[in-house]
N, C-alpha and C positions, 0 to 999 in steps of 0.2 A: 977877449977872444970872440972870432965873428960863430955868433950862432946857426949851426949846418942844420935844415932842415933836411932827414930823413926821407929817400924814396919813398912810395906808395909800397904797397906790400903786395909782390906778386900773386896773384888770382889762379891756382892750377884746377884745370875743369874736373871734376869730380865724373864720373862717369856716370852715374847714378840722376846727377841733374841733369834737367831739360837741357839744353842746349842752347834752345832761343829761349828763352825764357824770359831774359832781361833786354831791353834797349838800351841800357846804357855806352857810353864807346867801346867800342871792340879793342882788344890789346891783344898783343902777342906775349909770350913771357920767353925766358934765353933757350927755352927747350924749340921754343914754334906751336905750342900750345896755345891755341884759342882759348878765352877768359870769357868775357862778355860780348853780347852781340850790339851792333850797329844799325841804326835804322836804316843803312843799304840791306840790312841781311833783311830787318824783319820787312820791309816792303818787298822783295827777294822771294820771299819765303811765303807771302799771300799772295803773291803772282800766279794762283793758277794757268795752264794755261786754258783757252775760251776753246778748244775744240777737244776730241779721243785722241789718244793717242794711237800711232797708226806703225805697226812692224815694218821693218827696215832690212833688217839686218838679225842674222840670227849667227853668234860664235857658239861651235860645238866643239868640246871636248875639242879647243884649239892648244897643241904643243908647239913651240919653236924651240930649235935648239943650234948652236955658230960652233961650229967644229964638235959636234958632239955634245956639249957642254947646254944642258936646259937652260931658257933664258924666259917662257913662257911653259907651264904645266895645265893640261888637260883643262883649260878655261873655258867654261859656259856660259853666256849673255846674251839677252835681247837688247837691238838698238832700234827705237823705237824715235819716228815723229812726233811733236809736241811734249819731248820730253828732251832736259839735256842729261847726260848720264858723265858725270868726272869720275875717271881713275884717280886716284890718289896712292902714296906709297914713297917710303925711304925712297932716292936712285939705285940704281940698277937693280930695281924690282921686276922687270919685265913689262912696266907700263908704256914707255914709250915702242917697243917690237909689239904688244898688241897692237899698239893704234897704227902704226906701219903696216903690220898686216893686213888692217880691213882694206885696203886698195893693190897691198902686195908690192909696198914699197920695200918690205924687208927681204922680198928673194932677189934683191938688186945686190945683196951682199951675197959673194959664189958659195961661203963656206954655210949659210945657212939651209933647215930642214925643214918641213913640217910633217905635220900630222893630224888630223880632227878635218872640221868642215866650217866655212864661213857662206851664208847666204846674201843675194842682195834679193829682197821682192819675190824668194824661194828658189832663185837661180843661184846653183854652184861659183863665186867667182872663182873658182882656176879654169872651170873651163868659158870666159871673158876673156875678150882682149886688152890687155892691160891698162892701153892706153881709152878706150870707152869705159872703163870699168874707173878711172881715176877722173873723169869727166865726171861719172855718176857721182863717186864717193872721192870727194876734194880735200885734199891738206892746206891749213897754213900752219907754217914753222914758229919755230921760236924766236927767233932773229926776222923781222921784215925784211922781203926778200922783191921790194918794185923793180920793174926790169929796167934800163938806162935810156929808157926813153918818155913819152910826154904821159901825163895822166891817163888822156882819151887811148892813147893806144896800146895801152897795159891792160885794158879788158879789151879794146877790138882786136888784139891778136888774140885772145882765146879764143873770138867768135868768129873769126877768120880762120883761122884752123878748124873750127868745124864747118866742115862742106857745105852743109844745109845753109849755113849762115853767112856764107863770101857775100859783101857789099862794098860799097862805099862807105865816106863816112857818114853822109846822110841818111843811109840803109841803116846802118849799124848804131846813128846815134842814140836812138829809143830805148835799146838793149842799153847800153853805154850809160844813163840818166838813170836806166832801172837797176842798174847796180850799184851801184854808186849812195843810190837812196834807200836801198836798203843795210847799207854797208853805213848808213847815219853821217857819208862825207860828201854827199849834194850840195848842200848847206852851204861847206866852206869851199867846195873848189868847183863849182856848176859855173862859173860865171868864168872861169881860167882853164878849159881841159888841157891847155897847149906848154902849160906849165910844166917841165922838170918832175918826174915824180923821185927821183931821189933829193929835189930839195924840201919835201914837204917835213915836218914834222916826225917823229919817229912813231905816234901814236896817229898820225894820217898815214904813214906808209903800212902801219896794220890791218888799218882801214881799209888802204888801198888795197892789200893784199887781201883781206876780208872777201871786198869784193869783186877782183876780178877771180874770184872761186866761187862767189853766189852765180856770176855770169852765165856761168858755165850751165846753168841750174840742173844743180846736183840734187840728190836725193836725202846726202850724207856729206856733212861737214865736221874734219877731225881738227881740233887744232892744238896740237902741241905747245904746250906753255907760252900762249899766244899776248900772256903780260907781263912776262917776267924783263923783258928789258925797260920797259916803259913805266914812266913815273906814275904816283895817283891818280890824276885829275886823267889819263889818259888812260890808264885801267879801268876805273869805274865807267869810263864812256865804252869801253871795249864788253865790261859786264854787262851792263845794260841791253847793249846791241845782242849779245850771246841769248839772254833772256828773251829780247823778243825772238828771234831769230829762231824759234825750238816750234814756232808754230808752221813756219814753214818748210827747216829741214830738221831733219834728225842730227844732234850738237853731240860729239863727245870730244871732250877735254879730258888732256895730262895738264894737273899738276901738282906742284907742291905744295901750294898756298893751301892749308884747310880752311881757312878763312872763306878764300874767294871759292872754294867748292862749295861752302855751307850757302854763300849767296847763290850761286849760281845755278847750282843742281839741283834734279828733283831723284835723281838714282845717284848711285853712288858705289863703287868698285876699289875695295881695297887691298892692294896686292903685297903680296912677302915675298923674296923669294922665288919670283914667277909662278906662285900659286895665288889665285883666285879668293884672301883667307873671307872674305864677307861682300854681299852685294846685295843691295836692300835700299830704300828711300832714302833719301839725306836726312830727311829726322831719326828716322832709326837707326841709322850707319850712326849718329854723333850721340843721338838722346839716348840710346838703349841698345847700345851693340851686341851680339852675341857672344863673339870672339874674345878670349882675352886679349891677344895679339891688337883687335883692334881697338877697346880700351887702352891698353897702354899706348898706340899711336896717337889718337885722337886726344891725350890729354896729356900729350909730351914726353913721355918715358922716353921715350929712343926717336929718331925721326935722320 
């Protein structure tokens, strides 16, 4: 009889232990439970960033609710430059309608409400025009979303719809280079703008999408589960980018990965519910949580 060597013995995180503590590989266990950390996390995680962090965005006592029904409860958060902030949380916690909210993509739905106050730079955005207000504060989606036409022209129509910036493409190519290389896909398509952007790769069309949202330059960058389609090698180039990218706009992320929060973040927002249950540093949110609720998240109870 062929001798079965036995699985490794799941690692469930202890609440009590550090969090980064180890570099050994990172594992997930069947709950979604973080075990040990990866030396993406712990280089991640001494990434300072090199300048202060700079107020953005202030959420006050923000409620959302779709026919009556709460979807967000009375949420409080600063979003801040030089810092990336991940929501985290089961689904249909309410973290995707806050992140909608900071630009007011959520009153696109007729049956939704609000309530509280969202700042950009100490300005009210309801009384914004929607459409400046989403120039300033940019989404990318979950699913990459290039429009059907070439590379170069997937940011010159941002910059072409803004007035200030109507050109040519010789006008417009400067802008066009500087997105692009900050979005980390110069490199691979500077030498081809005339290229098809829906035949790029599914982790270039992120990119793409990245940056013709950097174009626009925003103030505030949301991105909604901006790896969950994409494999490995095209996540980790997507974390990366996210990491540097905190020094020049204010980053908050949905997602569900607590992995790629622990890398990425340096705040951290964990939601139940549509309430707000902890928000605090990423070492603290994993290392030493206050909450029950979020000890038992963070080391796989429930998720």
């Amino acid at each position: 009889m062929d001798h079965v060597t036995p699985p490794p013995p799941v690692r469930r995180l202890d609440p009590h232990e550090p969090f980064g503590a180890s570099e050994a590989p990172a594992t997930t266990n069947g709950n979604g439970a973080v075990a040990t950390e990866s030396s993406t996390f712990a280089r991640h995680r001494r990434a300072a960033p090199s300048q202060l962090s700079i107020d953005r965005m202030q959420v006050e006592s923000l409620s959302v609710a779709y026919s009556g029904k709460p979807a967000v409860k009375s949420v409080s958060l600063p979003i801040r430059q030089g810092e990336v902030l991940a929501l985290i949380g089961p689904s249909g916690c309410g973290k995707t309608t806050l992140l909608r909210s900071l630009n007011r993509l959520t009153e696109l739905t007729r049956t939704a409400s609000f309530d509280g106050r969202v700042t950009l730079d100490g300005m009210d955005i309801m009384g914004m025009e929607p459409t400046a207000l989403r120039r300033r504060v940019t989404m990318v989606f979950q699913q990459p979303n290039p429009f059907p036409m070439s590379i170069f022209d997937n940011l010159a129509y941002v910059l072409r719809e803004q007035g200030s910036r109507r050109g040519r493409k010789s006008t417009l190519a400067p802008a066009v280079r500087n997105g692009l290389e900050r979005a980390g896909l110069w490199a691979e398509v500077g030498d081809n703008l005339k290229h098809p952007a829906l035949k790029l790769s599914g982790g270039q069309q992120q990119r793409l999408c990245i940056a013709r949202a950097l174009v626009a330059q925003p103030e505030v960058l949301l991105l909604d589960e901006p790896c969950s389609a994409l494999d490995p090698q095209s996540t980790q180039v997507i974390e990366d980018l996210i990491v540097k990218l905190r020094e020049e706009v204010a980053v908050v992320i949905v997602t569900h990965n607590l992995q790629q929060a622990y890398r990425v973040a340096d705040y951290v927002g964990f939601m139940y519910l549509g309430d707000l249950v902890e928000y605090g540093s990423a070492t603290s949110v994993f290392n030493s949580p206050r909450e029950e609720r979020t000890k038992e998240y963070v080391s796989g109870a429930f998720g």
